[in-house]
N, C-alpha and C positions, 0 to 999 in steps of 0.2 A: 558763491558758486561761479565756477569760470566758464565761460561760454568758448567750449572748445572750435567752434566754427569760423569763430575769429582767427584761430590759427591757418585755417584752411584760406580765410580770406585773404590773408597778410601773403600767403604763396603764389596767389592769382593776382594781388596786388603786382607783385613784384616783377611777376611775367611779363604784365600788361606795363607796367615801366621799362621793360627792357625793349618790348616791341616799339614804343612808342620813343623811345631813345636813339631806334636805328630804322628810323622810317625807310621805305623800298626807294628809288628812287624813279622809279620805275615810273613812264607816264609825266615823270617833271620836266617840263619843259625850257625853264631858265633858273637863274639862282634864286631870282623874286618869290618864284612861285615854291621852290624849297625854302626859302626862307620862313616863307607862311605856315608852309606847311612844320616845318621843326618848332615855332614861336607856339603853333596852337600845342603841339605836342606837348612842350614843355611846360606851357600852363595845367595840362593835364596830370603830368608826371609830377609838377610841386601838388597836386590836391593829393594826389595817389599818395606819394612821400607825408603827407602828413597827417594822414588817415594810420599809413603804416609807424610813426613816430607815436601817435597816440596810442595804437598797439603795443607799441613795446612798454609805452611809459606805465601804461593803463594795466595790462595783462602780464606781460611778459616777467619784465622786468619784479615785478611786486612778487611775482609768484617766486623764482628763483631764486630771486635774495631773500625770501622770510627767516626767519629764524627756524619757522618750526620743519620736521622732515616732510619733504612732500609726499605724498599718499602715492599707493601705486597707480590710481589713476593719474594722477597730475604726471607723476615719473613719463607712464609709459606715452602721455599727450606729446611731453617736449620731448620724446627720444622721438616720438613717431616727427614731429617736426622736424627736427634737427636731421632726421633719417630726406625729408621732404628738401631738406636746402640744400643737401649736399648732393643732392642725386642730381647725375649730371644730365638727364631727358628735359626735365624742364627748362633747365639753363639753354638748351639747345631749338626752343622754340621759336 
């Protein structure tokens, strides 16, 4: 049984990578202190990153390449995703 929430996570995942990828700079007072501050982020983003990699390998992935037809719940899970990645509001967080 797939745990379609995991889809929803992989979407907040990815958000939450892209904010932490273009931190504000806002408040930084030298390069030091953004240095810190991008190094923590970026340990973030590889846990985030491989949370999401596990998702694909684990859920994704398995389900779309089976052999067998997908059921129209599984169909309509990846369209309703695929509908979630492409839509360009969250990209714009």
């Amino acid at each position: 049984m797939i745990n379609y929430s995991q889809f929803d996570k992989y979407i907040q995942r990815l958000i939450r990578i892209r904010t932490l990828s273009t931190p504000s700079i806002e408040g930084i007072s030298d390069a030091d202190e953004y240095s810190r501050l991008l190094r923590a982020n970026f340990i973030q983003v590889g846990q985030l990153a491989t949370e999401n990699r596990a998702f694909l390998e684990e859920t994704l992935f398995p389900l779309i390449l089976k052999d067998d037809v997908m059921s129209d719940e599984e169909t309509g899970e990846v369209s309703r995703f695929l509908d979630q990645l492409l839509n360009p509001v969250w990209a714009t967080i």
